[in-house]
C-alpha positions as a LaTeX table, in Angstrom:
\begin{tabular}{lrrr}
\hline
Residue & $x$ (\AA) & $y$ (\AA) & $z$ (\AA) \\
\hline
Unk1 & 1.21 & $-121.29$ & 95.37 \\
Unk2 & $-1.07$ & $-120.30$ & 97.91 \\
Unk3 & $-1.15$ & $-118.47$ & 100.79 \\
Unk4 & $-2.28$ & $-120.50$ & 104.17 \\
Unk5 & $-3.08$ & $-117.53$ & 106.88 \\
Unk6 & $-4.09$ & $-120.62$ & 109.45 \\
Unk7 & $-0.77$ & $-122.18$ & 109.40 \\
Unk8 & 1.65 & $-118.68$ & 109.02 \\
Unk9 & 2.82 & $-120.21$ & 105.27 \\
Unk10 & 2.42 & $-120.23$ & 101.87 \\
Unk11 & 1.94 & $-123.70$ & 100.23 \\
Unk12 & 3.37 & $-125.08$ & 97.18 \\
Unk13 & 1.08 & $-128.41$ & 95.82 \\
Unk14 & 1.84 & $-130.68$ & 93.09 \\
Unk15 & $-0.96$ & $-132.81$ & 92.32 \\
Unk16 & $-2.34$ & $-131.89$ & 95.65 \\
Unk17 & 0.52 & $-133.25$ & 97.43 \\
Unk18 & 2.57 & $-130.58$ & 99.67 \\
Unk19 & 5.41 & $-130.06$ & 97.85 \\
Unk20 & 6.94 & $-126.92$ & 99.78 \\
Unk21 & 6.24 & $-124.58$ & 102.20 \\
Unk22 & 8.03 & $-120.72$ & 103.35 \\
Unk23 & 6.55 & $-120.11$ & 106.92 \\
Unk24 & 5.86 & $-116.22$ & 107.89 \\
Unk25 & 5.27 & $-113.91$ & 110.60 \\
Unk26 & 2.94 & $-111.53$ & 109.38 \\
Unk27 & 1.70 & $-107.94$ & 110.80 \\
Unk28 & 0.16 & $-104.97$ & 108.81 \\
Unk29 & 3.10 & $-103.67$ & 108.52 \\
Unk30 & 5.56 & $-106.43$ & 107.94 \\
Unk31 & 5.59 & $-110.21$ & 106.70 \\
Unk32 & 9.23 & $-111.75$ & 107.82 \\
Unk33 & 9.79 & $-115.66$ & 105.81 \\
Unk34 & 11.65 & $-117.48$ & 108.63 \\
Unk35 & 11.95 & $-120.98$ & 107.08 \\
Unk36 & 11.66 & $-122.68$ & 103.62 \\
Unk37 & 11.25 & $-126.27$ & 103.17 \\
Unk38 & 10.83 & $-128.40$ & 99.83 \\
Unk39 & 9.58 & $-131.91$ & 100.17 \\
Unk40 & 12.76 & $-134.08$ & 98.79 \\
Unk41 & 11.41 & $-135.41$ & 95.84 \\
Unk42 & 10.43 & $-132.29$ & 94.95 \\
Unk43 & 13.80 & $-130.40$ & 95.12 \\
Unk44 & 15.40 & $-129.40$ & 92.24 \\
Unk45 & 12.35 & $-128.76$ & 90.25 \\
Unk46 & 11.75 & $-124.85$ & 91.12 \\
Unk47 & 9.67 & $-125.04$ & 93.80 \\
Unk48 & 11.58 & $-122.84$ & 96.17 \\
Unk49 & 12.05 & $-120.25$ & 94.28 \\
Unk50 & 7.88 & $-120.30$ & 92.44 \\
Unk51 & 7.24 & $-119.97$ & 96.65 \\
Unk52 & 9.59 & $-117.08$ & 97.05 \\
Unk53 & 8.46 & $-115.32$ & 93.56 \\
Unk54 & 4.88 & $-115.95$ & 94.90 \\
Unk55 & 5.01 & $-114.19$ & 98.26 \\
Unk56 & 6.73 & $-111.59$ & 97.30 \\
Unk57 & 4.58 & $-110.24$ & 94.72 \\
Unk58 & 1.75 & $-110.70$ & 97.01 \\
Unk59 & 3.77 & $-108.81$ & 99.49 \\
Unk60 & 4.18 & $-105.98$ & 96.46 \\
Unk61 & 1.01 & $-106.18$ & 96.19 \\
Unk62 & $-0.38$ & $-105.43$ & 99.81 \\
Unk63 & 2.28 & $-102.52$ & 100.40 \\
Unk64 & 4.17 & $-104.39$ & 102.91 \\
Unk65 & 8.07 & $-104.93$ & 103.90 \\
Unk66 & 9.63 & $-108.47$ & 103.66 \\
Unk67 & 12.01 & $-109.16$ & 106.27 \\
Unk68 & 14.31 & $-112.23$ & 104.74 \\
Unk69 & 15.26 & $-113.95$ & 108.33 \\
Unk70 & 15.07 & $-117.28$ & 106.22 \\
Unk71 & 18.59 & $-117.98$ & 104.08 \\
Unk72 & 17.05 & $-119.09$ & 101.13 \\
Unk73 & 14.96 & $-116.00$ & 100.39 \\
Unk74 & 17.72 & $-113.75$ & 101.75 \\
Unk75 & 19.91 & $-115.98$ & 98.97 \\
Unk76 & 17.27 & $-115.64$ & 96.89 \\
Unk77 & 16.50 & $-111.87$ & 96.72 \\
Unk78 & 19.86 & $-111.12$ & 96.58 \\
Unk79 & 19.74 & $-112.91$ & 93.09 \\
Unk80 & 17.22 & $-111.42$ & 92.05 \\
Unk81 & 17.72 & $-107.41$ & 92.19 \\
Unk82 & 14.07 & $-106.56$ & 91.21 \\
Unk83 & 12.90 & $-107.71$ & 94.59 \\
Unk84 & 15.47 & $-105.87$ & 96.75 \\
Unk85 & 12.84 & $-102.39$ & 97.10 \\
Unk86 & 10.58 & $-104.57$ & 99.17 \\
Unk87 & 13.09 & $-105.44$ & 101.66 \\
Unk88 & 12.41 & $-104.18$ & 105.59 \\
Unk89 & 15.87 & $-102.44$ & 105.43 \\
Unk90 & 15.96 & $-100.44$ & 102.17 \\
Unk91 & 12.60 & $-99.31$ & 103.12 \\
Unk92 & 13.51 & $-97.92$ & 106.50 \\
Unk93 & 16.48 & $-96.23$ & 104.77 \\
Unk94 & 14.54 & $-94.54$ & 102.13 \\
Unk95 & 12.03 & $-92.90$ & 104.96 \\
Unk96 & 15.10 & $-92.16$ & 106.97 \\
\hline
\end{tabular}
């Protein structure tokens, strides 16, 4: 997984084929994932969630809020407890 600042996404690539993709809107402050997409012959195989896992450790990693606008990381985080601290709401609560 990689991030691609040029095109607002991070890139998943199998073999050097684009496999998947989870478009942004990024500020300082903020990165919101507005769409996922996984090539079809890719799906099933775990790319979604290796691009979700990805950004949001790199997002843990810079200090900044996710905002989940797309449904599968929204679906995705709210599997996946460990994650929920980086959301844009919980954070505004807990400086409330």
């Amino acid at each position: 997984m990689t991030d691609a600042p040029a095109e607002n996404r991070y890139e998943a690539r199998l073999e050097g084929a684009l496999a998947g993709i989870a478009q942004y809107i990024r500020t300082s402050e903020l990165i919101a994932f507005v769409h996922t997409e996984v090539e079809t012959r890719y799906e099933g195989q775990g790319i979604g969630g290796a691009l979700v896992k990805a950004s949001l450790d790199e997002a843990r990693a810079a200090g900044i809020a996710v905002l989940a606008v797309c449904p599968f990381y929204s679906g995705w985080i709210a599997r996946h407890p460990e994650y929920q601290d980086l959301l844009y709401e919980n954070k505004s609560r807990v400086s409330d």
